[in-house]
Each structure stands twice: as structure tokens, then as C-alpha cells.
ROVEXMI-8822 format. One record per residue (C-alpha): x negated, y, z; residue number from 0. Coordinates in steps of 0.02 Angstrom, whole numbers. Layout:
{rec {X, Y, Z}, NUM}
...
//
This chain:
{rec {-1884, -968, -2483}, 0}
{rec {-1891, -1014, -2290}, 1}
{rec {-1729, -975, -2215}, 2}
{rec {-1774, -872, -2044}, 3}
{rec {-1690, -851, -1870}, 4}
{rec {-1591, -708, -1847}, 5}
{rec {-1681, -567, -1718}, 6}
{rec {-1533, -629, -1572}, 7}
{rec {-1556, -805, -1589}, 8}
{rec {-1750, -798, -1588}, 9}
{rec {-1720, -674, -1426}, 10}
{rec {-1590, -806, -1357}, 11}
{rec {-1707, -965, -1387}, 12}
{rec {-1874, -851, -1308}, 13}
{rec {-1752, -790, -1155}, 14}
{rec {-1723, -979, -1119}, 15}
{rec {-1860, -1047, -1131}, 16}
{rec {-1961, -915, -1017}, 17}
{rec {-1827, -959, -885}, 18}
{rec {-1837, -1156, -892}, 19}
{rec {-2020, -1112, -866}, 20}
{rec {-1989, -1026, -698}, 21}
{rec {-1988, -873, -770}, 22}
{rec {-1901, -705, -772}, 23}
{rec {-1856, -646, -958}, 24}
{rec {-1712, -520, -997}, 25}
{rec {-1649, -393, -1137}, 26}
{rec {-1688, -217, -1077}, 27}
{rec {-1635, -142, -1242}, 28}
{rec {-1505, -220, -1387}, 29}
{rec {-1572, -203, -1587}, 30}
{rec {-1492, -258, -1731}, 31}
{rec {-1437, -421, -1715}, 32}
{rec {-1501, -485, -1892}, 33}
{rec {-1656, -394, -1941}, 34}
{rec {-1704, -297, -1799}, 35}
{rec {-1893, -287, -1735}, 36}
{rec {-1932, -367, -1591}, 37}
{rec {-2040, -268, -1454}, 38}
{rec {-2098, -373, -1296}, 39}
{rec {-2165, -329, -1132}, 40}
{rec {-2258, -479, -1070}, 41}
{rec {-2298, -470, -886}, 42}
{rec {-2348, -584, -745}, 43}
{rec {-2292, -563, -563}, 44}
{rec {-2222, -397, -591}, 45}
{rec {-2390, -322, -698}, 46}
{rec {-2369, -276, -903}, 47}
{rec {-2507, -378, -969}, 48}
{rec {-2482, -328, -1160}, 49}
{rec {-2333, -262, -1264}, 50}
{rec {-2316, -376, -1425}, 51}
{rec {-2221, -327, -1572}, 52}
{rec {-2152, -459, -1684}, 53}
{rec {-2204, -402, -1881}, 54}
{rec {-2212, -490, -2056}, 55}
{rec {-2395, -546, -2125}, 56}
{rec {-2443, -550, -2307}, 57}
{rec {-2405, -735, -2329}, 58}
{rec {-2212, -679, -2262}, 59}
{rec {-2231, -769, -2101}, 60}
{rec {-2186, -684, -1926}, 61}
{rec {-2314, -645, -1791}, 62}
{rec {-2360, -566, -1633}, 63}
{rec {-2434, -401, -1659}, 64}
{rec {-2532, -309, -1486}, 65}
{rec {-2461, -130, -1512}, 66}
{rec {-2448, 39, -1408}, 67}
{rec {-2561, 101, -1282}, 68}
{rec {-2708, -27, -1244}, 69}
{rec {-2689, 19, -1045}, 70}
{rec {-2562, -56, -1038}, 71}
{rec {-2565, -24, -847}, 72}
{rec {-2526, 140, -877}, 73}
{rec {-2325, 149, -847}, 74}
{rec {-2324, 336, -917}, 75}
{rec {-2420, 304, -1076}, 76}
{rec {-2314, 106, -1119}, 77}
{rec {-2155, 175, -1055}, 78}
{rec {-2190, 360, -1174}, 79}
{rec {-2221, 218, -1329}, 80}
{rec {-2077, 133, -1305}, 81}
{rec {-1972, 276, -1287}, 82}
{rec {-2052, 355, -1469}, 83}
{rec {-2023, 170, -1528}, 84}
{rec {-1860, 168, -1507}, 85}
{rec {-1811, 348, -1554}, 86}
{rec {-1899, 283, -1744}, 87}
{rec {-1786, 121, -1758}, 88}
{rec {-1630, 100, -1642}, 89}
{rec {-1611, -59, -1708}, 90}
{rec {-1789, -112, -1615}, 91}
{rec {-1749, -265, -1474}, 92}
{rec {-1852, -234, -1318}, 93}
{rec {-1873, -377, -1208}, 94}
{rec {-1968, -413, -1054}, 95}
{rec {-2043, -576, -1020}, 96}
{rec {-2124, -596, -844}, 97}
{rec {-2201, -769, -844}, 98}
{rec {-2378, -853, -854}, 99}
{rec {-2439, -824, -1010}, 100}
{rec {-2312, -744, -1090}, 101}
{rec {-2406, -716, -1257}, 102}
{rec {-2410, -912, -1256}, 103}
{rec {-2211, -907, -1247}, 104}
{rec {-2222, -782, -1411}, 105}
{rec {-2327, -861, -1502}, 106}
{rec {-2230, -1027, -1481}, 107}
{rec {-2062, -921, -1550}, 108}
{rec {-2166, -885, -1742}, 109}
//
């Protein structure tokens, strides 16, 4: 069995490492600090680019799922997900991540 990062510390190592990158990355909404899912906003310069959600494949190994609305342009339709989202599971983590190639930054977090 592969032991695996809590849902803080792999917020806490993403958060850092978007900001030694230049970039802006902050907790907009607190999960469970073990086992909570992980939703992320990825933007650059201000505009959402994708919203990622963190999930378990079949092998038991984490990746970054594209969820909610594909326009994500749309504030009303992402911000109407993520409130339905988090009404399901309190314990969901939302975090925003406003860097260059944010889904990069994810992906490296796995």
C-alpha cells in the first residue's frame, strides 16, 4: 500500500509552489483536512481557464479530473457548480490557482 498525502498538505505543497512560480494561489474554501476532495479553479491573469477536481482512478492513483460547466467563462454557471458542489460534500477544498498553466502545477501535485 502507497502511503498518500493528506488533502492539507497536498493543498499546502500546490499553494507554494504556484507562488515561488510568480503566481497567485489561495484557499477560498477549507475541506476536511485528511480525506477531503480537492476542487481547483485554475486561472491565468484573472480568467478561469478550467475547474479540476482531484479523484481516485482504477489503479488507486490520484488525478486531475475537468469537471462542471465546460464554459467555464461563464461566472453564473462555475460559480452555481461550485455552490451545488459544496452543498453535496462540506468537506470539498476549493482552491484557486491563478498562474501559467495551472493544470501543469496539478498535474505535477499527483
Amino acid at each position: 500500500m502507497t502511503a498518500r498525502l493528506t488533502s492539507r498538505m497536498t493543498i499546502d505543497a500546490l499553494l507554494r509552489r504556484v507562488q515561488a512560480a510568480g503566481g497567485f494561489a489561495t484557499v477560498l474554501a477549507k475541506g476536511d483536512e485528511t480525506a477531503g476532495a480537492i476542487l481547483l479553479v485554475c486561472s491565468e491573469r484573472g480568467t478561469t481557464t478550467s475547474l479540476l477536481e482531484r479523484t481516485v482512478d482504477l489503479d488507486g492513483h490520484y488525478r486531475w479530473t475537468p469537471c462542471g460547466p465546460q464554459d467555464v467563462e461563464s461566472a453564473a454557471d462555475r460559480d452555481s457548480y461550485i455552490r451545488r458542489r459544496r452543498a453535496q460534500d462540506p468537506d470539498l477544498w476549493l482552491i484557486e490557482l491563478d498562474v501559467a498553466d495551472a493544470e501543469r502545477f496539478a498535474a505535477e501535485m499527483t
